[in-house]
MDAnalysis code that builds the backbone (N, CA, C; Angstrom):
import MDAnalysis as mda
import numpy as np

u = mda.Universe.empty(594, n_residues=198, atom_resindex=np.repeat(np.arange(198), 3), trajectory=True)
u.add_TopologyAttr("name", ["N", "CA", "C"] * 198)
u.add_TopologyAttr("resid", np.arange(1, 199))
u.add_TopologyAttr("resname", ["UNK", "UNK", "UNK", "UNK", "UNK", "UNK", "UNK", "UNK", "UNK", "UNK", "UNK", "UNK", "UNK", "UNK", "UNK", "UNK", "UNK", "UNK", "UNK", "UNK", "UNK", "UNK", "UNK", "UNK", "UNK", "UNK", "UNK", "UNK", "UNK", "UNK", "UNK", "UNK", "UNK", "UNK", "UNK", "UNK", "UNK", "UNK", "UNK", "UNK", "UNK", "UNK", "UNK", "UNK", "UNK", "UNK", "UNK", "UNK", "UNK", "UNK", "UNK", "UNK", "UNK", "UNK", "UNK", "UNK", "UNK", "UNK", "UNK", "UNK", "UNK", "UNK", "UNK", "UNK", "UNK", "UNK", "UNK", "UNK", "UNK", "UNK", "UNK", "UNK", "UNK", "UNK", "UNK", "UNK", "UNK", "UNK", "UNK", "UNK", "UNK", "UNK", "UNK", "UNK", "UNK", "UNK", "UNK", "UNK", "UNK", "UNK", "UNK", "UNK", "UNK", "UNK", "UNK", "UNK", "UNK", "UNK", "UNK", "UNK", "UNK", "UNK", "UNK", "UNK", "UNK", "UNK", "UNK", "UNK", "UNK", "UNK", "UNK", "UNK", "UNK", "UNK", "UNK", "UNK", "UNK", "UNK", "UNK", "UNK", "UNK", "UNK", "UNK", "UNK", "UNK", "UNK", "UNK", "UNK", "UNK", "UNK", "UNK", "UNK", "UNK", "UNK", "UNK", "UNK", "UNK", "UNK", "UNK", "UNK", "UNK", "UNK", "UNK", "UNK", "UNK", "UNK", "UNK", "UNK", "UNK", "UNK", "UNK", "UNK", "UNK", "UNK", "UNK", "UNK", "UNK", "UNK", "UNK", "UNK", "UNK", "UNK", "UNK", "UNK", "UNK", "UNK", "UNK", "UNK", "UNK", "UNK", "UNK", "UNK", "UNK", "UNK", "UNK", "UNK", "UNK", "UNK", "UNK", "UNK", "UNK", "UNK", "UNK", "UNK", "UNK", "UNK", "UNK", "UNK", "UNK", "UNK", "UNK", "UNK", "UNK", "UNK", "UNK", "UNK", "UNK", "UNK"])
u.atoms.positions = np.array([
    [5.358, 33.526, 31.082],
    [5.684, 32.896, 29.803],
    [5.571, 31.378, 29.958],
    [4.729, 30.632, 29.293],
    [4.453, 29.035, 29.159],
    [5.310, 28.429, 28.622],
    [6.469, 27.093, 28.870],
    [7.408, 27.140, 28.462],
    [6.885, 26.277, 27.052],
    [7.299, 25.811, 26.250],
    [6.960, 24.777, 24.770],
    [6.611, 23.607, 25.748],
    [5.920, 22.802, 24.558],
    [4.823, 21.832, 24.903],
    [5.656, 20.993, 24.574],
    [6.145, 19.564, 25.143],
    [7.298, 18.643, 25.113],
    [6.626, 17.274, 24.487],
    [7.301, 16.430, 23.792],
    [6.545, 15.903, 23.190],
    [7.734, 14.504, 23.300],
    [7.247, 13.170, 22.716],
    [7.674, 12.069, 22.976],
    [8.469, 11.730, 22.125],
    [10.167, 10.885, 22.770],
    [10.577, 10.553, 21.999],
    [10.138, 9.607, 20.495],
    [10.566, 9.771, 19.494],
    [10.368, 9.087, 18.125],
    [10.389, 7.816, 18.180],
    [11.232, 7.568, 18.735],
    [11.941, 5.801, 19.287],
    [11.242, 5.077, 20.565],
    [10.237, 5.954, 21.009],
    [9.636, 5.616, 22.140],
    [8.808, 4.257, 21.915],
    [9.303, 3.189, 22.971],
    [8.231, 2.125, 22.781],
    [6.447, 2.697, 22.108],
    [5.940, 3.779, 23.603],
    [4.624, 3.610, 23.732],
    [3.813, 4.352, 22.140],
    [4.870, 5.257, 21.291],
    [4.998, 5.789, 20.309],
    [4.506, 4.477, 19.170],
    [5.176, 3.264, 19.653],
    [5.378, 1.884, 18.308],
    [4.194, 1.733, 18.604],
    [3.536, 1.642, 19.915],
    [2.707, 0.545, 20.750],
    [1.108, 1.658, 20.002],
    [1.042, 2.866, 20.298],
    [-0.468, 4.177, 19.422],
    [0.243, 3.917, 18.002],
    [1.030, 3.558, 17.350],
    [0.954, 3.754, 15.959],
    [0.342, 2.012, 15.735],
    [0.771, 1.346, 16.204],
    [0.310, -0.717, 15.985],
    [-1.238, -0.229, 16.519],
    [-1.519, 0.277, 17.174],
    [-2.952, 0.370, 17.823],
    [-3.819, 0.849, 16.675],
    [-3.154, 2.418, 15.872],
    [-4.227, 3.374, 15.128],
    [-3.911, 2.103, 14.275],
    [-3.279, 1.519, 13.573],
    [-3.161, 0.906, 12.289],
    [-4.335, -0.518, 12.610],
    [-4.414, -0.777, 13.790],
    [-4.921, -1.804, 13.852],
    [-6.542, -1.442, 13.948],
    [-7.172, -0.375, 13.872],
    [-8.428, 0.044, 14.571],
    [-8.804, 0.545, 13.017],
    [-7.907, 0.834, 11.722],
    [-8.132, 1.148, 10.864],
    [-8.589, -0.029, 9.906],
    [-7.889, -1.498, 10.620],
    [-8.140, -2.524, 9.305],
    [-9.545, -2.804, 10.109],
    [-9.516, -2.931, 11.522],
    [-10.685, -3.758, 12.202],
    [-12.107, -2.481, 11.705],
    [-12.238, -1.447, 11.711],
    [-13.218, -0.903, 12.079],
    [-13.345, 0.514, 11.043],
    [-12.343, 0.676, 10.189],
    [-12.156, 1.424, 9.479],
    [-11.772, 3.060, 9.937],
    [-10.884, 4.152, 9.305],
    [-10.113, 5.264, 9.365],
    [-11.302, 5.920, 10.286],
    [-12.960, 6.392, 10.340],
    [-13.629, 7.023, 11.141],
    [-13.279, 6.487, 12.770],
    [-13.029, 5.100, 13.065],
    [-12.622, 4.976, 14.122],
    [-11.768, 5.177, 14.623],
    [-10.722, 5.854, 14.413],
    [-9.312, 6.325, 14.708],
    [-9.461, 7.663, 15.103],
    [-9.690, 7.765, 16.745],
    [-9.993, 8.494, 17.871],
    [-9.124, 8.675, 18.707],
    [-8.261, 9.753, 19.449],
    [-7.351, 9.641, 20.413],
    [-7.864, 8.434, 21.734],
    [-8.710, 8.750, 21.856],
    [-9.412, 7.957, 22.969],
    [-9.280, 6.311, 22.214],
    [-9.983, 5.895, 21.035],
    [-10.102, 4.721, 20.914],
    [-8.856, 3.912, 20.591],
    [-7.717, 5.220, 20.346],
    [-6.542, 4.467, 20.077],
    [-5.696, 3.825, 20.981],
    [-5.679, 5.382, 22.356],
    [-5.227, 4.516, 23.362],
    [-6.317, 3.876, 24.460],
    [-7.044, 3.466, 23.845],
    [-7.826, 2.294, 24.860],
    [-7.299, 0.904, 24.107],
    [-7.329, 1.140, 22.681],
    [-6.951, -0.397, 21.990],
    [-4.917, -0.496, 22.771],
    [-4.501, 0.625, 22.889],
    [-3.240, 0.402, 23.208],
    [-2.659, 0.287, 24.663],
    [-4.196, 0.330, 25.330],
    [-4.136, 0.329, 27.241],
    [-3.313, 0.977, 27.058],
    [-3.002, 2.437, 26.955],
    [-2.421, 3.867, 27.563],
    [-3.450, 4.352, 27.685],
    [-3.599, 5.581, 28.612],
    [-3.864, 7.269, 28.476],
    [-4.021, 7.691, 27.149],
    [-5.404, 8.277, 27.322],
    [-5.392, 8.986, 25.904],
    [-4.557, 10.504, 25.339],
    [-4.005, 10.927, 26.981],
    [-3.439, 11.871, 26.850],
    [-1.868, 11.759, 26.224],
    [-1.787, 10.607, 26.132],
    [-0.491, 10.158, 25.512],
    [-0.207, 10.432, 24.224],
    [-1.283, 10.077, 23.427],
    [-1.471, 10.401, 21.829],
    [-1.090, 11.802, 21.752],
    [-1.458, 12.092, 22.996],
    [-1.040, 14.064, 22.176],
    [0.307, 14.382, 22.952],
    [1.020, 13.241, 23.101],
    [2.321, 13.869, 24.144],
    [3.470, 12.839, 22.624],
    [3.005, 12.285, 21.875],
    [3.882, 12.010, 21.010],
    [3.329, 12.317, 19.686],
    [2.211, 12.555, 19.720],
    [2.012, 13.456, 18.268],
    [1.096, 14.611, 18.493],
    [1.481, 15.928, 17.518],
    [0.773, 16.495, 18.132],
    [-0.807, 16.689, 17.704],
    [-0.893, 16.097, 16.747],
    [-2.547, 16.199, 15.994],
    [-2.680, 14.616, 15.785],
    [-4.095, 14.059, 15.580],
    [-4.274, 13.163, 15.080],
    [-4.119, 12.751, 13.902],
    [-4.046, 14.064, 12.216],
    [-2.952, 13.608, 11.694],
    [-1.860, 13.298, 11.472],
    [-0.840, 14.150, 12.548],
    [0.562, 13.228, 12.729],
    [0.521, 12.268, 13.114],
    [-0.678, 11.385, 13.536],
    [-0.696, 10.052, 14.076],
    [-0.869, 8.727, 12.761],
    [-1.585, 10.081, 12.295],
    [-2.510, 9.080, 11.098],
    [-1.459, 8.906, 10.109],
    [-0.570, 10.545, 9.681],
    [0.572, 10.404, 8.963],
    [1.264, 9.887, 9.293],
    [1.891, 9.251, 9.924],
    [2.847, 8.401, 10.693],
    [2.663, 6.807, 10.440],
    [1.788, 6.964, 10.932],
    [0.760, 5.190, 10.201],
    [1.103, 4.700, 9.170],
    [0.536, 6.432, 7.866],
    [0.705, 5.747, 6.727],
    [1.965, 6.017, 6.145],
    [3.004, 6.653, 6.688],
    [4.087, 6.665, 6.060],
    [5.165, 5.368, 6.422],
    [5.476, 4.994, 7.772],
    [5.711, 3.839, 7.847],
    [5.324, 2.524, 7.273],
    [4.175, 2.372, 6.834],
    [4.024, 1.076, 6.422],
    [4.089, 1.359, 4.819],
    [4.141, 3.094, 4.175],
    [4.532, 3.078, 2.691],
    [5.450, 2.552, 2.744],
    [6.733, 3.071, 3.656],
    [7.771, 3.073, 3.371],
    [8.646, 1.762, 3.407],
    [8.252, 0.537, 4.008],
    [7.745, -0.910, 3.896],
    [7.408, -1.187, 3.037],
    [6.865, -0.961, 2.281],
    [5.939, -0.822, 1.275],
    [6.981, -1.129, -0.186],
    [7.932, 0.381, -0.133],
    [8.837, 0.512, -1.108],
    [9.995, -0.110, -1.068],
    [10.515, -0.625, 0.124],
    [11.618, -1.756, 0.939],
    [10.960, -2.842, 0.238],
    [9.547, -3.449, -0.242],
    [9.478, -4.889, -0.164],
    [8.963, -4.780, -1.801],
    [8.670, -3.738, -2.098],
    [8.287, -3.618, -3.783],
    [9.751, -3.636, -4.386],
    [11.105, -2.983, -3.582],
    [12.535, -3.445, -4.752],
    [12.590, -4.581, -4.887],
    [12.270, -5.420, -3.465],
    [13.000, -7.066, -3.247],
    [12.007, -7.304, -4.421],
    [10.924, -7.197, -4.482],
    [9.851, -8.290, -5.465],
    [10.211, -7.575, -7.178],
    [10.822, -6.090, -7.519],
    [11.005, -6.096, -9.089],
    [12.127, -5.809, -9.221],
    [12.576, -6.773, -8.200],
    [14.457, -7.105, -8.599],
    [14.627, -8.705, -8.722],
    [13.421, -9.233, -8.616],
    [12.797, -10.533, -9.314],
    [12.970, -10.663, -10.561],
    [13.156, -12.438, -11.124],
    [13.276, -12.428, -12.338],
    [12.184, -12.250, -13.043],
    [10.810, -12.194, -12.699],
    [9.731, -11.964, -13.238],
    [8.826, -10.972, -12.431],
    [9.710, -9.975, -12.780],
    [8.524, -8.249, -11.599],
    [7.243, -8.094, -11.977],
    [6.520, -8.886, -13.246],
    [5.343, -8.585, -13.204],
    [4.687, -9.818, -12.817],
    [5.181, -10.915, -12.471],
    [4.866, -11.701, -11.201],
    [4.621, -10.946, -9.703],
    [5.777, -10.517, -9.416],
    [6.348, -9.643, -8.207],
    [5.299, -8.706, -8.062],
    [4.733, -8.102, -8.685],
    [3.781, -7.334, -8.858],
    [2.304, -7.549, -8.663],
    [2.047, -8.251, -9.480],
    [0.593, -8.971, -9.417],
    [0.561, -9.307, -7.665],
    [1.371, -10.604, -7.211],
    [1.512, -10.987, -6.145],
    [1.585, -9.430, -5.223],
    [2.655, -8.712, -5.022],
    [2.329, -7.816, -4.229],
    [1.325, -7.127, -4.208],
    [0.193, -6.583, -5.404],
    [-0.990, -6.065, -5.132],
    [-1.929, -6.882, -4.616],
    [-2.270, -7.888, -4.715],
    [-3.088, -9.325, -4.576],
    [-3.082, -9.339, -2.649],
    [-2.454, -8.743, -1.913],
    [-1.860, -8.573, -0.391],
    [-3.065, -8.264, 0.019],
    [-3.821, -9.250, 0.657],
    [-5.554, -8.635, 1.144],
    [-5.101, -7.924, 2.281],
    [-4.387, -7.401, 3.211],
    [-4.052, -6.716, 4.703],
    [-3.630, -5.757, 3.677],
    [-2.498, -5.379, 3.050],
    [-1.707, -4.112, 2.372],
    [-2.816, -3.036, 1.769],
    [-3.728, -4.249, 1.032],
    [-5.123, -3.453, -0.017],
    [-6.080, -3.041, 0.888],
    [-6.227, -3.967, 1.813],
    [-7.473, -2.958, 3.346],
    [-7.088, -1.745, 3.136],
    [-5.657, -1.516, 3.520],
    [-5.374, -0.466, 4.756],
    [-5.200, 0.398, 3.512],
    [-4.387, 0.421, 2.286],
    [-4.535, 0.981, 1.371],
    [-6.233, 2.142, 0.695],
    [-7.059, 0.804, 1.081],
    [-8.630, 1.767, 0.499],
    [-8.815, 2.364, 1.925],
    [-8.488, 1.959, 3.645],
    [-8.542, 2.949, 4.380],
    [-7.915, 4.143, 4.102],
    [-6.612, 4.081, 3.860],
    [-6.607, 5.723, 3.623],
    [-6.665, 6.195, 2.268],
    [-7.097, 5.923, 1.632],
    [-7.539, 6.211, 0.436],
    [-8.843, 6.805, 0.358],
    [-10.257, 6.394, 1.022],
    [-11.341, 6.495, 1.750],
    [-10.656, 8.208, 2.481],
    [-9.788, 7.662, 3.886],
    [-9.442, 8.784, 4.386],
    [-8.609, 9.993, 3.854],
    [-7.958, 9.716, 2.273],
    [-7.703, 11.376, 1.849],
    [-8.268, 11.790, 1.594],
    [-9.832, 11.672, 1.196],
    [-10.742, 12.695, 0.554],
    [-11.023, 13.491, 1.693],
    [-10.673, 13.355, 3.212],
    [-11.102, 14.280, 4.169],
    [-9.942, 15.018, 4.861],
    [-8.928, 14.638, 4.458],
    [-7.755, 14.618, 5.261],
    [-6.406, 15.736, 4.056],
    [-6.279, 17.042, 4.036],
    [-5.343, 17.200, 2.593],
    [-3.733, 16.458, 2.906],
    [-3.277, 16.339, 4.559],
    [-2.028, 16.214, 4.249],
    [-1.651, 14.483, 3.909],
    [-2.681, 13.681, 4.605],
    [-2.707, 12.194, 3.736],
    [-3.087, 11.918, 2.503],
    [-3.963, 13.256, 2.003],
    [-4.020, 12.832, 0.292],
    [-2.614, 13.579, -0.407],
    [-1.949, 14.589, -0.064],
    [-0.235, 14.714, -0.294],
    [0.556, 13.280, -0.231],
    [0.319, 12.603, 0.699],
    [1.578, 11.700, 1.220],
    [1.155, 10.446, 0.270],
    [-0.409, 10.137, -0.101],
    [-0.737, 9.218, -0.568],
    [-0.376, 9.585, -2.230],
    [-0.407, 10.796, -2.739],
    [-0.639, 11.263, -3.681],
    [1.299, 11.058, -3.927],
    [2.019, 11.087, -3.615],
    [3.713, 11.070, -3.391],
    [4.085, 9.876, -3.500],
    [3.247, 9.120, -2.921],
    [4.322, 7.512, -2.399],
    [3.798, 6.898, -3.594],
    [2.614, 6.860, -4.207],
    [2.064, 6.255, -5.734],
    [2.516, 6.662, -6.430],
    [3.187, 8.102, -6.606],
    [3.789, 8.599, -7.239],
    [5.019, 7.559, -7.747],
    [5.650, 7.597, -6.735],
    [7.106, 7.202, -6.166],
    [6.930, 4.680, -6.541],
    [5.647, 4.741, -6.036],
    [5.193, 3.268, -6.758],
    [5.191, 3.049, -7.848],
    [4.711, 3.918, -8.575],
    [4.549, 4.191, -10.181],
    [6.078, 3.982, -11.014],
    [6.805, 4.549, -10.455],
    [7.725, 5.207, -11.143],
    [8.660, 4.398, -10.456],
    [8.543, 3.384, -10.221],
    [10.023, 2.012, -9.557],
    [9.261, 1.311, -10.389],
    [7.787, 0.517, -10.359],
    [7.105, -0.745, -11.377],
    [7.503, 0.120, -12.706],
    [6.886, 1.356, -13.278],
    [7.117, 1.481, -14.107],
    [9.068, 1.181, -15.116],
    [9.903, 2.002, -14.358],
    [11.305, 1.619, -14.389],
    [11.764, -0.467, -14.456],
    [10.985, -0.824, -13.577],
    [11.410, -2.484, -13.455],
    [10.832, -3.017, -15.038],
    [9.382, -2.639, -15.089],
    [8.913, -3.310, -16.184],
    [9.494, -2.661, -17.312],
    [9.927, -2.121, -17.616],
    [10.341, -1.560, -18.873],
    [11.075, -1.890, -19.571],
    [12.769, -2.648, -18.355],
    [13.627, -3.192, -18.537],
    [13.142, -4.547, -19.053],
    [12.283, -5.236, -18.127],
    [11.592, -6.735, -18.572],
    [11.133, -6.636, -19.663],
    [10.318, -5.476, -20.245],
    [9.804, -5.720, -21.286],
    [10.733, -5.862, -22.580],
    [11.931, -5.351, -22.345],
    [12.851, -5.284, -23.404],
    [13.105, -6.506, -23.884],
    [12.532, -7.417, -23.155],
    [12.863, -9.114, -23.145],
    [11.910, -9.062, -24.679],
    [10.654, -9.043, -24.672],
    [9.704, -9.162, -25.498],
    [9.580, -7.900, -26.632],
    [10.566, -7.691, -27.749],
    [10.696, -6.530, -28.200],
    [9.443, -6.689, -29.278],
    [9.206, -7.648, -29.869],
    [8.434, -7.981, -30.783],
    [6.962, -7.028, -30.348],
    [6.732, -7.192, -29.051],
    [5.330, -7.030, -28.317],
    [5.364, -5.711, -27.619],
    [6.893, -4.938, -28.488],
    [6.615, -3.766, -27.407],
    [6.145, -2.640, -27.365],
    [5.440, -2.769, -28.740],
    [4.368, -1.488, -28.867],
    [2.677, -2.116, -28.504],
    [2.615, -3.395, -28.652],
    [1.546, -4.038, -28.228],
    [0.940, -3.773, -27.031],
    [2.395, -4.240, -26.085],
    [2.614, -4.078, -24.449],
    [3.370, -3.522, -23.988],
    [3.447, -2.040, -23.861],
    [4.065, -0.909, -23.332],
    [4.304, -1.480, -21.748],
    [5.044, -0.841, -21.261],
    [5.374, -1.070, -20.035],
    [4.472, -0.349, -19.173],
    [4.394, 0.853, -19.314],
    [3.399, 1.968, -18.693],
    [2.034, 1.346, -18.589],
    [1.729, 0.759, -19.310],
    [-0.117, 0.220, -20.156],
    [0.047, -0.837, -18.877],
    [0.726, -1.953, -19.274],
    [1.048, -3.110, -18.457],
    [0.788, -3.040, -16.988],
    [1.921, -1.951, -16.563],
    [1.881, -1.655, -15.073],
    [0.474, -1.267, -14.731],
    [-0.189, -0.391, -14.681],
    [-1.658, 0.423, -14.631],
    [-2.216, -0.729, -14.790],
    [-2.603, -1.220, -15.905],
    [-3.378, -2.589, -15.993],
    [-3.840, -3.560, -14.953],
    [-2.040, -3.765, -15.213],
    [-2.101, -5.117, -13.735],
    [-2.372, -4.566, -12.639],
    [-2.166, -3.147, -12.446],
    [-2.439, -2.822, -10.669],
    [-3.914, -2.626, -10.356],
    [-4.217, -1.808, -11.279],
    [-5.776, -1.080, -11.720],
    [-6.374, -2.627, -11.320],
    [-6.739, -3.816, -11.878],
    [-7.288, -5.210, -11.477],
    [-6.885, -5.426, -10.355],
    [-5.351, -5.847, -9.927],
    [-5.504, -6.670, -9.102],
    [-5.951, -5.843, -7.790],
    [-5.730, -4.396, -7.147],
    [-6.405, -3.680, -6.819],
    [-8.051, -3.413, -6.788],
    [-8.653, -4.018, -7.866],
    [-9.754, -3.547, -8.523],
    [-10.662, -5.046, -7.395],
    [-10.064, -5.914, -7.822],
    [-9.824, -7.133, -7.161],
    [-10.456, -7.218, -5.669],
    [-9.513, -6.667, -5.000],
    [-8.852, -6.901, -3.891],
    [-10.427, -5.604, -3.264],
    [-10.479, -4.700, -3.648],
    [-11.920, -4.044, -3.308],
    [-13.019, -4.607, -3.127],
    [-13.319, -5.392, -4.543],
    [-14.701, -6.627, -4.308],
    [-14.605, -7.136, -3.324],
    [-13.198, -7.749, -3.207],
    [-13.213, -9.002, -2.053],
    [-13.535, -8.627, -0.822],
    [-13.267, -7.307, -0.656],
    [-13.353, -6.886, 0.721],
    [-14.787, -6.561, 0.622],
    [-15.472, -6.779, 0.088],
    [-17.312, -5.815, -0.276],
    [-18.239, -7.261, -0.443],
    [-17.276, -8.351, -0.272],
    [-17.887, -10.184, -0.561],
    [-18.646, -10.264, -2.359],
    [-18.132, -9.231, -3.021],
    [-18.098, -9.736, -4.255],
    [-17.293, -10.430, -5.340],
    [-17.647, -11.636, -5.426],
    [-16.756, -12.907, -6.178],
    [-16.591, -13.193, -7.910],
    [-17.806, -12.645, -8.189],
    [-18.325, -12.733, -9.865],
    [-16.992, -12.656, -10.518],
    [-16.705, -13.481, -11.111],
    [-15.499, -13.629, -12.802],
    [-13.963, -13.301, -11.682],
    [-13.813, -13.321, -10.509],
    [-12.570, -13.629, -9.621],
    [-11.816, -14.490, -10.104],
    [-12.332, -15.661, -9.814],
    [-11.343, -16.858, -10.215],
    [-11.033, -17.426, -11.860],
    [-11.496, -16.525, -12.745],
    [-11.574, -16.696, -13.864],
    [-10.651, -15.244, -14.292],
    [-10.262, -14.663, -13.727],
    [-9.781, -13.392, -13.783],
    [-8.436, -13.647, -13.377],
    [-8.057, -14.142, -12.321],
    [-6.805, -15.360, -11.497],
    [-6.283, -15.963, -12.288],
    [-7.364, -16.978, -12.752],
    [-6.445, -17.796, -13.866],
    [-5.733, -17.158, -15.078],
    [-6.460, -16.191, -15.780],
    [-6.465, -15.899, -16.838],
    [-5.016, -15.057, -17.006],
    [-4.557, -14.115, -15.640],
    [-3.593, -13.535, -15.492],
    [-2.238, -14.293, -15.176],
    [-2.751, -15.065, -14.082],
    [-1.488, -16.463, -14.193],
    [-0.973, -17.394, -15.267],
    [-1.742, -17.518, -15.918],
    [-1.617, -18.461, -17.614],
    [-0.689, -17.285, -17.811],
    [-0.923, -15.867, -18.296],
    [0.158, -15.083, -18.881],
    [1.259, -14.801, -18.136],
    [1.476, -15.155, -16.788],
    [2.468, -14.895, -15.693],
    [3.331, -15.907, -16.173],
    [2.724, -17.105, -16.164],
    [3.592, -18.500, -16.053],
    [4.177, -18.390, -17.660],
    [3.351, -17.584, -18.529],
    [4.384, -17.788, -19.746],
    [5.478, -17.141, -19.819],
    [5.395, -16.009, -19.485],
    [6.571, -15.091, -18.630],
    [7.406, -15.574, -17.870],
    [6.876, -16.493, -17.223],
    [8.260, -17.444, -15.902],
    [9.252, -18.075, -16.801],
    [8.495, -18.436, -18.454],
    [9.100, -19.299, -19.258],
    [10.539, -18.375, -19.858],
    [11.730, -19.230, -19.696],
    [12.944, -17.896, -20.723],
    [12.534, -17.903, -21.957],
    [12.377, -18.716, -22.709],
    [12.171, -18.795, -23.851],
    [11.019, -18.264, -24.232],
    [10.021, -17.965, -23.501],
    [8.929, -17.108, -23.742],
    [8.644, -15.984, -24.442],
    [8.141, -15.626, -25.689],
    [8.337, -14.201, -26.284],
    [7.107, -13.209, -26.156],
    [6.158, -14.021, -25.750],
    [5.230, -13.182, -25.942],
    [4.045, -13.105, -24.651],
    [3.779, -11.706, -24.326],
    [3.561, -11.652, -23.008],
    [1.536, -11.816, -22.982],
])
């Protein structure tokens, strides 16, 4: 009888050290490069290590991306518990490192079902905190609030600045900085209290 296959503590340094490695091989070189082997060579371990603290390369990959969601949702309260969350917002999608790693596994759920679950959950779960923050803000602007739904708003602004943040990474610039401004002019009227209209 073979006894169970033992596996690495959770809290284990070399555990932090293959998850900083896969995450880092994903912004440099994109999700196809994320190899037991190439992970722990970027992490100078044994590649046999990767499989002594996870046991598939998607628990590696899931692990990746659930930690840095979950960061993710820690730093999205601080920013739409702001006096202006659709500042907070804009700015947090606008994150050129967050939006890489974001279209990496985004790229990587179409091959992967249990990262398109986790990705498919935590947007979920994104959706539905911006949506909740802006709604309240919008109550500020009642005049405008069939104009500018909160729901419409949120999607909007993410859908661009997202939309954004893709070009940039592809070196396409066309109507960028005219797109910047145009959203900040309506940000900064929003910064204004007296401001009614968004």
């Amino acid at each position: 009888m073979t006894s169970p296959r033992r596996f690495g503590a959770p809290d284990a340094k070399n555990r932090t050290v293959l998850l900083d490695a896969a995450e880092q091989l994903m912004l440099d070189e994109g999700y196809a490069a994320v190899t037991s082997r190439a992970v722990a060579r970027k992490a100078g371990l044994k590649y046999q290590l990767v499989y002594y603290y996870f046991r598939t390369m998607d628990d590696l990959l899931l692990e990746v991306f659930t930690r840095r969601a979950e960061e993710g949702l820690a730093r999205q309260a601080v920013a739409l518990a702001s006096p202006n969350p659709l500042r907070a917002l804009w700015e947090f999608n606008t994150e050129a490192a967050a939006a890489a790693l974001t279209m990496e596994f985004a790229a990587l759920a179409n091959h992967r079902k249990v990262i398109r679950a986790a990705l498919t959950d935590y947007s979920n779960r994104f959706r539905e905190a911006e949506m909740t923050a802006l709604r309240e803000f919008m109550e500020k602007y009642a005049a405008q609030e069939k104009t500018w739904p909160a729901e419409v708003v949120v999607v909007a602004l993410s859908g661009v600045s997202r939309f954004l943040m893709l070009e940039e990474s592809l070196g396409v610039h066309g109507g960028h900085a005219e797109t910047m401004e145009f959203v900040e002019q309506r940000l900064r009227q929003m910064d204004e209290p007296s401001s009614t209209t968004p």
